[in-house]
VMD Tcl script that builds the backbone (N, CA, C; Angstrom):
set m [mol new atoms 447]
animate dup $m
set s [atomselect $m all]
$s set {name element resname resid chain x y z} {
  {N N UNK 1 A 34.601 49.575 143.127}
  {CA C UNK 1 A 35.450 49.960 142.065}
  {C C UNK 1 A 36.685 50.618 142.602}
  {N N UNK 2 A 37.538 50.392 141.942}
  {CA C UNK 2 A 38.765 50.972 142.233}
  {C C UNK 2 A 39.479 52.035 141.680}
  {N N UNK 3 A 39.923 53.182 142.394}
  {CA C UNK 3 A 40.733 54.313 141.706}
  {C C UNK 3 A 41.669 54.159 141.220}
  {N N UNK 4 A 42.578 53.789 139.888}
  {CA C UNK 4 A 43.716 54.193 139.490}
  {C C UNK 4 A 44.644 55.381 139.412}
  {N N UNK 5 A 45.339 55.193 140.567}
  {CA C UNK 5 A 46.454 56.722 140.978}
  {C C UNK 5 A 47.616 56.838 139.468}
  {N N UNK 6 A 47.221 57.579 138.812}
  {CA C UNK 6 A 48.360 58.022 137.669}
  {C C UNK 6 A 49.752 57.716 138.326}
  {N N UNK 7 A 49.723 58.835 139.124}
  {CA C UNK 7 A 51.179 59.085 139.621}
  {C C UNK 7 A 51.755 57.639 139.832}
  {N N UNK 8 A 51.369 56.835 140.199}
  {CA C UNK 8 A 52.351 55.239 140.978}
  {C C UNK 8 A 52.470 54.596 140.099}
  {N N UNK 9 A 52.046 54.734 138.383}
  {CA C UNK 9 A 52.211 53.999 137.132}
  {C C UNK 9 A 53.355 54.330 136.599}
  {N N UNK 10 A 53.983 53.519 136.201}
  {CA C UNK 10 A 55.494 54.178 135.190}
  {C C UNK 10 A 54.928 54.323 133.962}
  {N N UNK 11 A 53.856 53.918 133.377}
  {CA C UNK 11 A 53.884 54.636 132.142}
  {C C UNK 11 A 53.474 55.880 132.065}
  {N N UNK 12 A 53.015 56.361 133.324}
  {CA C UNK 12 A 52.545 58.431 133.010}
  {C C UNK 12 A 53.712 58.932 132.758}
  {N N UNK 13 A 53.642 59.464 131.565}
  {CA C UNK 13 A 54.287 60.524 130.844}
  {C C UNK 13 A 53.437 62.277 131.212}
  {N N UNK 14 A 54.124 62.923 131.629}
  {CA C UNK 14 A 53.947 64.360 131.749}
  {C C UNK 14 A 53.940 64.924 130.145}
  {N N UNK 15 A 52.835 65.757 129.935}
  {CA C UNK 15 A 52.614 66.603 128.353}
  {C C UNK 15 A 52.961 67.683 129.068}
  {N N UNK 16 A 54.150 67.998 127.931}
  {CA C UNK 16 A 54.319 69.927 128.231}
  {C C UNK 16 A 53.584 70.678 127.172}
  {N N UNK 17 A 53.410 71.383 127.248}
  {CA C UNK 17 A 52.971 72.342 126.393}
  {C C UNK 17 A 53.497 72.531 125.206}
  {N N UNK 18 A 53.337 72.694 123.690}
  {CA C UNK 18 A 54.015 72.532 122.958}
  {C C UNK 18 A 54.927 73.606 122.562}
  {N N UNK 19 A 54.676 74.832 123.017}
  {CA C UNK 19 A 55.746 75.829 122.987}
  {C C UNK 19 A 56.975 75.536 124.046}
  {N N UNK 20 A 57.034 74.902 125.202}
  {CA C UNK 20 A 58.073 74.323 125.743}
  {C C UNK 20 A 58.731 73.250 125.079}
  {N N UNK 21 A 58.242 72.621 124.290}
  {CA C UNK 21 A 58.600 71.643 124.079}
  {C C UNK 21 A 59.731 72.109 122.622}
  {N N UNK 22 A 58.801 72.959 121.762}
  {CA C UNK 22 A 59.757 73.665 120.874}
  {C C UNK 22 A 61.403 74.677 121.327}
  {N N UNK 23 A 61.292 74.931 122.380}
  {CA C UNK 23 A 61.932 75.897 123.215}
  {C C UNK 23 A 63.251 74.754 123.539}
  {N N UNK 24 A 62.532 74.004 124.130}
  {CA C UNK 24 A 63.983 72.853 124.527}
  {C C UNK 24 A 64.746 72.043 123.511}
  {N N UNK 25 A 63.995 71.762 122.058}
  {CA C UNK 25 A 64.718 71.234 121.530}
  {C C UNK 25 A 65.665 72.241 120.938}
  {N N UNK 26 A 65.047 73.804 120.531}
  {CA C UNK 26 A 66.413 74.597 120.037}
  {C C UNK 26 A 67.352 74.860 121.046}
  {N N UNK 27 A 66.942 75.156 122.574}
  {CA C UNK 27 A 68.444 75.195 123.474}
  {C C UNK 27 A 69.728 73.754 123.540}
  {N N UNK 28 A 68.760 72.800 122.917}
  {CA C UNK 28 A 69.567 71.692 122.916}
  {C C UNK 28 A 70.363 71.966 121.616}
  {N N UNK 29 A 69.690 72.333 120.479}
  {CA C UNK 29 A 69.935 71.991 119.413}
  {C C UNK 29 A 71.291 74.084 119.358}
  {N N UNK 30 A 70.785 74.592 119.943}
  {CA C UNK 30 A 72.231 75.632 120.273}
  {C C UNK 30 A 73.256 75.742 121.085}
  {N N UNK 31 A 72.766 74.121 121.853}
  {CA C UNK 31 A 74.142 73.926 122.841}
  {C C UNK 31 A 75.155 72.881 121.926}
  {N N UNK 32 A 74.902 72.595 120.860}
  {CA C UNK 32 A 75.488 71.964 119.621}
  {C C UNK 32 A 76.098 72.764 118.612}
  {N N UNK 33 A 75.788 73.664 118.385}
  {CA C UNK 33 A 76.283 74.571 117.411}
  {C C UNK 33 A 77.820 75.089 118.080}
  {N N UNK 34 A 78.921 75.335 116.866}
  {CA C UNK 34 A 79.864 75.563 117.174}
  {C C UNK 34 A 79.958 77.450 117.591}
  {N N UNK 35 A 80.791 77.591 118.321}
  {CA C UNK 35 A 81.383 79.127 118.972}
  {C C UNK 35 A 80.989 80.097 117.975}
  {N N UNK 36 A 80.702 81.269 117.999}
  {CA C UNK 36 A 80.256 81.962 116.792}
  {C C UNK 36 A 81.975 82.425 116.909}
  {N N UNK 37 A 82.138 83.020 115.358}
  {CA C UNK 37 A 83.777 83.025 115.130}
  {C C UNK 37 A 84.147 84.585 115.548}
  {N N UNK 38 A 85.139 84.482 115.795}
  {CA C UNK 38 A 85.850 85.934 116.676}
  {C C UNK 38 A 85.576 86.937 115.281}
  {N N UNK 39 A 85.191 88.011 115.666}
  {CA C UNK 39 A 84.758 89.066 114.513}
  {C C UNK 39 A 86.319 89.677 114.121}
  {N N UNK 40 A 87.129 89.609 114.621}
  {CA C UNK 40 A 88.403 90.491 115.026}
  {C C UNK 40 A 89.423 89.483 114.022}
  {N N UNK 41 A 89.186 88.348 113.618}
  {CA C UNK 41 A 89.617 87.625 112.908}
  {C C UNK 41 A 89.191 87.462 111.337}
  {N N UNK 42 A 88.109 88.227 110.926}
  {CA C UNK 42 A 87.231 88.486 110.064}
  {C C UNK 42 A 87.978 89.425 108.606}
  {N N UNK 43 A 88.480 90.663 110.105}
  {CA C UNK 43 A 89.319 92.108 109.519}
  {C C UNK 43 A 90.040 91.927 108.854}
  {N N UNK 44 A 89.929 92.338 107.061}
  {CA C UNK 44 A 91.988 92.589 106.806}
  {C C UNK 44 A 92.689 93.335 107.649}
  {N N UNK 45 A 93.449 92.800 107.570}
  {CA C UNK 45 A 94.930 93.792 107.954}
  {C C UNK 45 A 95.050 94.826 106.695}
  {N N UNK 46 A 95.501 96.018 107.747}
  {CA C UNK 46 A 95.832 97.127 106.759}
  {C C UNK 46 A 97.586 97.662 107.211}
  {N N UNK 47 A 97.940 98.086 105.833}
  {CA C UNK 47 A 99.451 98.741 105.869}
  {C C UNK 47 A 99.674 99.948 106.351}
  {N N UNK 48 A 100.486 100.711 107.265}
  {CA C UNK 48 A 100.545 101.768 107.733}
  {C C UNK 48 A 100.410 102.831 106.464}
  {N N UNK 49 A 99.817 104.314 107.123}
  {CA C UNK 49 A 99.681 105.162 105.797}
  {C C UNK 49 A 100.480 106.576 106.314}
  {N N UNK 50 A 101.567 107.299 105.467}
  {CA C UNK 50 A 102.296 107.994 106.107}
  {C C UNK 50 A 101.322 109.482 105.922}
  {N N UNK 51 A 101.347 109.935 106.692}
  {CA C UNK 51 A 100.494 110.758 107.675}
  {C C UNK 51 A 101.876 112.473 107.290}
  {N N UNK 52 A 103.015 112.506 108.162}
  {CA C UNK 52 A 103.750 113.632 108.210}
  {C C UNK 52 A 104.867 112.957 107.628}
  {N N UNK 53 A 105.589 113.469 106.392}
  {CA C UNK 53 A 106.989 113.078 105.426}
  {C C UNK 53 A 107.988 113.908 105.117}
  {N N UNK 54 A 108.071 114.515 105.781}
  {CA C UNK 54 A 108.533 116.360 105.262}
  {C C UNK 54 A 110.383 115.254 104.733}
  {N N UNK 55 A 110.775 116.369 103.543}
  {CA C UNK 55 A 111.798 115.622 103.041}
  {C C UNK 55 A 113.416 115.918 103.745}
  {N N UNK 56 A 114.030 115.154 103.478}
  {CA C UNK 56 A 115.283 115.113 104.204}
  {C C UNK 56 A 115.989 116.564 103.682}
  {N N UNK 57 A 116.837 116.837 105.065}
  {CA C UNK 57 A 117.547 117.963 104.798}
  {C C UNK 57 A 118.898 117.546 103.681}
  {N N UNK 58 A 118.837 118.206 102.861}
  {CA C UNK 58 A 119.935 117.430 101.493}
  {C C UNK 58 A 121.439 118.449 102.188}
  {N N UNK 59 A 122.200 117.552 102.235}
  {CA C UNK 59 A 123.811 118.217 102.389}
  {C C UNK 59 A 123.748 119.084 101.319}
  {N N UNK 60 A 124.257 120.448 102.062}
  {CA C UNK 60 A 124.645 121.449 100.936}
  {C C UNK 60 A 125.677 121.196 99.912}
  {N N UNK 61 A 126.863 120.645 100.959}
  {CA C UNK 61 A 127.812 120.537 100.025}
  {C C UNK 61 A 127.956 119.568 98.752}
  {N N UNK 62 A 127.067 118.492 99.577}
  {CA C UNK 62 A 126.441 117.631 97.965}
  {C C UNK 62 A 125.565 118.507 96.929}
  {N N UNK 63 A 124.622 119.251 97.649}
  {CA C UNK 63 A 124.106 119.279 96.330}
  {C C UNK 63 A 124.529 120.743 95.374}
  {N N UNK 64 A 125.214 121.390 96.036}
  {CA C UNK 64 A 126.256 122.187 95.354}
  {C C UNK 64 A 126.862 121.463 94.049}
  {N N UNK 65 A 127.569 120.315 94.449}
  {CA C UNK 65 A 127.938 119.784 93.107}
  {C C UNK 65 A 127.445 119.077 92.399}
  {N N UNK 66 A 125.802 118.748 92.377}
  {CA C UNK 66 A 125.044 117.835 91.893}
  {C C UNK 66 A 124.756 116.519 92.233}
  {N N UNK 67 A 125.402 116.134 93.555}
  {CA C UNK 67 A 125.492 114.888 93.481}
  {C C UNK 67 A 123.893 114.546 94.563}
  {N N UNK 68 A 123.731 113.547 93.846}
  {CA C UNK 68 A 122.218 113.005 94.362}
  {C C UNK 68 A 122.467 111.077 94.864}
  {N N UNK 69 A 121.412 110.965 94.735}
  {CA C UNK 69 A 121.027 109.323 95.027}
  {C C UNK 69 A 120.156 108.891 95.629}
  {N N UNK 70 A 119.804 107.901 95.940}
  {CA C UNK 70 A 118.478 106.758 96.981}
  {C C UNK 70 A 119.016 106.576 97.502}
  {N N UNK 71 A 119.024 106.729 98.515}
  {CA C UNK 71 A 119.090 105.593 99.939}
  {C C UNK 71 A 117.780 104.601 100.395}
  {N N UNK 72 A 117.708 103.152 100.584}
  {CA C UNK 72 A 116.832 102.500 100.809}
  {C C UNK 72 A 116.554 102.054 102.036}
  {N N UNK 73 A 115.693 102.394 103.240}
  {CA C UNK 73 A 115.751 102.734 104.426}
  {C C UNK 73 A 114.772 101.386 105.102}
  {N N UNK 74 A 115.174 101.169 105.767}
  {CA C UNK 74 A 114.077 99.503 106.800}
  {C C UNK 74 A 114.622 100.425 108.219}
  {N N UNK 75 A 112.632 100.529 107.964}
  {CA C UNK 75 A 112.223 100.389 109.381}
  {C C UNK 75 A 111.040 99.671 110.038}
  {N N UNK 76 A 110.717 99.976 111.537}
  {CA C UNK 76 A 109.387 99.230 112.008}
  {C C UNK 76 A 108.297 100.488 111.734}
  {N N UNK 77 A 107.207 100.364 111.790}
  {CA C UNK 77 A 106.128 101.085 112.018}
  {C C UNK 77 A 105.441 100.829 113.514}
  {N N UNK 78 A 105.681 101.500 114.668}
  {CA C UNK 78 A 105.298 101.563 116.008}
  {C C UNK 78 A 103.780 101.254 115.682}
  {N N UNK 79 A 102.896 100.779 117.257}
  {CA C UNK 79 A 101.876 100.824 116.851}
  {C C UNK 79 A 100.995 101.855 117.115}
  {N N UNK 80 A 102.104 103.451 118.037}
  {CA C UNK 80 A 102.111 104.784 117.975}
  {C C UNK 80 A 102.137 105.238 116.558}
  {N N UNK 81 A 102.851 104.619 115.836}
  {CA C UNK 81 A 102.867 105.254 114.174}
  {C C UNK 81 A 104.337 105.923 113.987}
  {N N UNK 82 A 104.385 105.845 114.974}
  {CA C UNK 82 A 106.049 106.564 114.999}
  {C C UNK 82 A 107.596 105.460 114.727}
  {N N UNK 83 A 108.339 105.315 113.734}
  {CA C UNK 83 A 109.351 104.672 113.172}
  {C C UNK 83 A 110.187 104.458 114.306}
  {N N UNK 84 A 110.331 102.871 113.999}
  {CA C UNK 84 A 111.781 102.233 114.843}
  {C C UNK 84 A 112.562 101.252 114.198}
  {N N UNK 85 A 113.800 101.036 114.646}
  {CA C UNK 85 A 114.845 100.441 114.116}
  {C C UNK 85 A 114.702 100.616 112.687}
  {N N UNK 86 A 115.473 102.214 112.764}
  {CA C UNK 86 A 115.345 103.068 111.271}
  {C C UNK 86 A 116.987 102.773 110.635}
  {N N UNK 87 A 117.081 101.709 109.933}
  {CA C UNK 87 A 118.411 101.605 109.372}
  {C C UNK 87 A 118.457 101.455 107.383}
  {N N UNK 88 A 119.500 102.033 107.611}
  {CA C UNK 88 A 120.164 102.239 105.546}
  {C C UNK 88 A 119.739 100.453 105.559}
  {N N UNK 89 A 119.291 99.955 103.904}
  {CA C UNK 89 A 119.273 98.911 103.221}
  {C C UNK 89 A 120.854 98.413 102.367}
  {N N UNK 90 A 119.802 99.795 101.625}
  {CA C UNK 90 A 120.706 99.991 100.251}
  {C C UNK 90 A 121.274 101.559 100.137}
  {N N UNK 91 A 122.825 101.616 100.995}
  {CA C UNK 91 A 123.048 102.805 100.598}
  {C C UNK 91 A 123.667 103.599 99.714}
  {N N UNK 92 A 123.556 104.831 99.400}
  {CA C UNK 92 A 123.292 105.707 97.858}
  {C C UNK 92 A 124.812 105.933 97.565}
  {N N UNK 93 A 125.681 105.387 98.040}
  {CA C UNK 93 A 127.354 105.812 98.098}
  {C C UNK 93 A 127.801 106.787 98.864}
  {N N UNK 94 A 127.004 107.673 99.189}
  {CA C UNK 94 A 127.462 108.851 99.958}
  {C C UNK 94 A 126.795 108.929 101.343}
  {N N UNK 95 A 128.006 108.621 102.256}
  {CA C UNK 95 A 127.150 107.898 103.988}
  {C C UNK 95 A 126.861 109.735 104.463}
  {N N UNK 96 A 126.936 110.844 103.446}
  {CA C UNK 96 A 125.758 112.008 104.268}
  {C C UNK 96 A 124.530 111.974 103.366}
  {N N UNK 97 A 124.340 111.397 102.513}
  {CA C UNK 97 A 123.077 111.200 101.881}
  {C C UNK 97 A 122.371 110.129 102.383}
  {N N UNK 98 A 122.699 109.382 103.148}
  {CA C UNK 98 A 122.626 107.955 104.087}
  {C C UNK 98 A 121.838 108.520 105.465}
  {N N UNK 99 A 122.786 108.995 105.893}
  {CA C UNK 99 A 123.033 109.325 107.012}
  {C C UNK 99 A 121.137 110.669 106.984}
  {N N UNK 100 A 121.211 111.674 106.576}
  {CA C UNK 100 A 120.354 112.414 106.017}
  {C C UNK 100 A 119.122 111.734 105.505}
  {N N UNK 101 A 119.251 110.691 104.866}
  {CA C UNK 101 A 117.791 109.680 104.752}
  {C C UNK 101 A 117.482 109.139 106.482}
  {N N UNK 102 A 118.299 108.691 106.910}
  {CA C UNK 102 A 117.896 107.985 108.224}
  {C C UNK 102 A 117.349 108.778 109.263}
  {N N UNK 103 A 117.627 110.216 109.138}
  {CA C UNK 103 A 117.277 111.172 110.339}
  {C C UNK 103 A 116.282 111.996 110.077}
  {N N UNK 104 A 115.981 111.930 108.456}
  {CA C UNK 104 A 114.280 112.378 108.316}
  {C C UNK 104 A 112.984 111.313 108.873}
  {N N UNK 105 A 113.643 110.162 108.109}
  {CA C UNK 105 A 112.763 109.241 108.132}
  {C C UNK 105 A 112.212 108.919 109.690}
  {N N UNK 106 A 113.161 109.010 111.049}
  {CA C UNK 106 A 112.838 109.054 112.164}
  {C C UNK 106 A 112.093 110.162 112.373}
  {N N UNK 107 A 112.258 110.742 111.512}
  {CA C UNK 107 A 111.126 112.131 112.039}
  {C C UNK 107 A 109.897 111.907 111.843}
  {N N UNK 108 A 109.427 111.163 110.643}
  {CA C UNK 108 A 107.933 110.864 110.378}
  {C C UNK 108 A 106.817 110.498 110.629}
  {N N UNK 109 A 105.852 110.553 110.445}
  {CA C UNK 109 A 104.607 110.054 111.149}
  {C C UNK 109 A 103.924 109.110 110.430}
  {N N UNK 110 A 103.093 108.313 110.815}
  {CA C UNK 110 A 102.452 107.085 110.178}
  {C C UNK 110 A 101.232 107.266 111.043}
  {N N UNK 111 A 99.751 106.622 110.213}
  {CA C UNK 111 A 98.834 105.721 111.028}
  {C C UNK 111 A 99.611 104.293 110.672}
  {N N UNK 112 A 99.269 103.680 111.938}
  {CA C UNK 112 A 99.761 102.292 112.115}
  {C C UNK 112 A 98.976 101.285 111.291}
  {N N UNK 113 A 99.685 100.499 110.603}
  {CA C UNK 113 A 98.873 99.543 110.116}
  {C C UNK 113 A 98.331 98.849 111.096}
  {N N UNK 114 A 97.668 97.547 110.569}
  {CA C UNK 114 A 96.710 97.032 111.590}
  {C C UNK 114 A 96.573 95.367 111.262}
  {N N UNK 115 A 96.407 94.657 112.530}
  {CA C UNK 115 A 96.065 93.397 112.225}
  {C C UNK 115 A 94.903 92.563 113.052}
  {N N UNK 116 A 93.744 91.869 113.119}
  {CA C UNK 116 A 92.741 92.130 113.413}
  {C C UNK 116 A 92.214 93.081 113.948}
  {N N UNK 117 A 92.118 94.342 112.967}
  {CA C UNK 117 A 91.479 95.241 113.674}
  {C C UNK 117 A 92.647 96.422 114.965}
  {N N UNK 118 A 93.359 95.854 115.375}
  {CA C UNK 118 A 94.447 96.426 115.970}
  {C C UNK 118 A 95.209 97.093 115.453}
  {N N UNK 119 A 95.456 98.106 116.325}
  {CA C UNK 119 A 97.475 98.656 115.663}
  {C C UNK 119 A 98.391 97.080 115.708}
  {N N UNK 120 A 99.207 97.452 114.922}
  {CA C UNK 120 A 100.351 96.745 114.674}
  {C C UNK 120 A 101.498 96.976 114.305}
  {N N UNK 121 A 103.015 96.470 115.020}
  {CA C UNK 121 A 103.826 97.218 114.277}
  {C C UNK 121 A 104.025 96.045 112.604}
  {N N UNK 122 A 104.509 97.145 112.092}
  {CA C UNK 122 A 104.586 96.651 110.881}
  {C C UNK 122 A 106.179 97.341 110.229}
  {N N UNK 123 A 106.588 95.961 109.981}
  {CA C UNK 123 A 107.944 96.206 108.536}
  {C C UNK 123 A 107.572 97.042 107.586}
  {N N UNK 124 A 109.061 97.739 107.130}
  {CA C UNK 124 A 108.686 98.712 105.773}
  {C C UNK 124 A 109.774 99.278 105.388}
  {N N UNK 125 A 109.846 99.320 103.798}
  {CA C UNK 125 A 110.666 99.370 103.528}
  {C C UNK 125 A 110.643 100.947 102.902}
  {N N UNK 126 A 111.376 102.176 102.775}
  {CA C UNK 126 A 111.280 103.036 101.762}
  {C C UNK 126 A 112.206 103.351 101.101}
  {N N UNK 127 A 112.128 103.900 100.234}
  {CA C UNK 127 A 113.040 104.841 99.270}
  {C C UNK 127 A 113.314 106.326 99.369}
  {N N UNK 128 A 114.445 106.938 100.137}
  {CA C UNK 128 A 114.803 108.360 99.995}
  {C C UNK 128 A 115.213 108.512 99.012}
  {N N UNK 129 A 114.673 109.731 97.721}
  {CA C UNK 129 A 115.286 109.693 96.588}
  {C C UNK 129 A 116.177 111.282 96.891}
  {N N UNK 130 A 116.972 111.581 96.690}
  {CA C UNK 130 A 118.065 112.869 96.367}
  {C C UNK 130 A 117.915 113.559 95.180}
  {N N UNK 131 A 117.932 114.345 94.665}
  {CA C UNK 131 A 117.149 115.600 93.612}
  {C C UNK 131 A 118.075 116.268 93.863}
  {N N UNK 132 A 119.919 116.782 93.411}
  {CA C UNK 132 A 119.981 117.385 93.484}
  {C C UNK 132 A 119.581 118.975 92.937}
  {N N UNK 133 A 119.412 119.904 93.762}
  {CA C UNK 133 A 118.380 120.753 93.304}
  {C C UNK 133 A 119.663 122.054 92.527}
  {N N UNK 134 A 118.522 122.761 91.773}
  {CA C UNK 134 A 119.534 123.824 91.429}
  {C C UNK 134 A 119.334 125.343 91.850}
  {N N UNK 135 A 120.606 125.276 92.721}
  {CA C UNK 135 A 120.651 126.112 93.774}
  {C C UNK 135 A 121.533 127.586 93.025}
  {N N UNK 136 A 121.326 128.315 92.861}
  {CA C UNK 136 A 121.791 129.909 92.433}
  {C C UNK 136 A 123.686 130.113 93.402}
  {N N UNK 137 A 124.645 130.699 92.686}
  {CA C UNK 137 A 125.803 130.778 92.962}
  {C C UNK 137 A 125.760 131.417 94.503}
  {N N UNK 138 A 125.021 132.603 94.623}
  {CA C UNK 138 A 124.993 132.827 95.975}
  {C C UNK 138 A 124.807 131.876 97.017}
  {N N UNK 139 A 124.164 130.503 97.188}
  {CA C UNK 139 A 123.714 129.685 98.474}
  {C C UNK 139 A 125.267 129.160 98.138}
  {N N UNK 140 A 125.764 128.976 97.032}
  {CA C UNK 140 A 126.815 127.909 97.206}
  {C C UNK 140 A 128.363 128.251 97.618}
  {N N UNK 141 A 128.350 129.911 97.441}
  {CA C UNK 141 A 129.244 130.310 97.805}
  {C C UNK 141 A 129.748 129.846 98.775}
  {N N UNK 142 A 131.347 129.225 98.810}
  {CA C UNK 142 A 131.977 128.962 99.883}
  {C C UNK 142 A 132.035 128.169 100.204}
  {N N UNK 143 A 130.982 127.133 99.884}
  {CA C UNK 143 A 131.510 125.642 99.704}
  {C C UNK 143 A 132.045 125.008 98.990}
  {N N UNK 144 A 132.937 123.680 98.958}
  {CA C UNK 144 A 133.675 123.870 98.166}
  {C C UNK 144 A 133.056 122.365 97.196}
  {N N UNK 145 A 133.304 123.259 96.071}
  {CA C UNK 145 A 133.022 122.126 94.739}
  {C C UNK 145 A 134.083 121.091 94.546}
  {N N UNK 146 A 135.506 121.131 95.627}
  {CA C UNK 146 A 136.195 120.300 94.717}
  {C C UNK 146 A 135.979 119.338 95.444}
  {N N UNK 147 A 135.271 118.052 95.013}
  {CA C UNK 147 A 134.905 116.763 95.247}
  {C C UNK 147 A 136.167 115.829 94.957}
  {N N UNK 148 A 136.757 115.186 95.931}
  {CA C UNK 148 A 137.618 113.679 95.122}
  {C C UNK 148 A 136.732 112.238 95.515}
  {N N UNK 149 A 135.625 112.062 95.659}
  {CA C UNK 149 A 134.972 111.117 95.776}
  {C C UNK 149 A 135.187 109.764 95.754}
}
mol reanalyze $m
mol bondsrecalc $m
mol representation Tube
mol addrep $m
């Protein structure tokens, strides 16, 4: 009688175990699946939030005579939080009420808005509003009310 050697047959098939066998079809079946998606792309974006605003120093001599206005101010928001390329929009007619919006507004502080998740600088637009205030004859002494505007 004769021994039949498995091994020298092409039809022996090797049995794995069936937990290997489950194992390989999901590494196959997760080398198919697409990239899991960047989490950082997920994030809204958020708008800077002003943090320190303290208000502009108002010209005396304006507001001695009442005169007020807006100035409408574009700047960047650093992604320090700190304002750049701080320039007038829309200015209020009076370039020291202008002028006085632009040099507070560099003073200010922001958290930085954000875009995935990051600082970002961010555009922005504000509004300095002018109030002239009512100031008692003593502060105004000596300046002079006569306006030709």
């Amino acid at each position: 009688m004769s021994r039949i050697d498995d091994s020298r047959d092409s039809r022996f098939i090797p049995r794995l175990p069936p937990a290997i066998g489950v194992l390989a079809v999901m590494a196959m079946l997760a080398a198919c699946s697409p990239a899991p998606a960047d989490r950082s792309e997920t994030v809204a974006p958020t708008q800077p939030l002003a943090v320190e605003t303290p208000p502009p120093a108002y010209p005396a001599d304006l507001a001695c005579v009442g005169i007020g206005g807006q100035v409408g101010v574009l700047l960047t928001i650093g992604v320090d939080g700190r304002p750049k390329n701080v320039k007038v929009e829309d200015g209020s007619g009076h370039p020291q009420l202008d002028q006085a919006a632009v040099d507070a507004v560099k003073g200010w502080n922001f958290q930085p808005g954000t875009s995935r998740g990051q600082p970002a600088e961010t555009p922005l637009r504000v509004p300095v509003t002018f109030t002239a205030p009512d100031l008692d004859s003593d502060r105004c002494e000596g300046i002079s009310t006569d306006r030709s505007d």
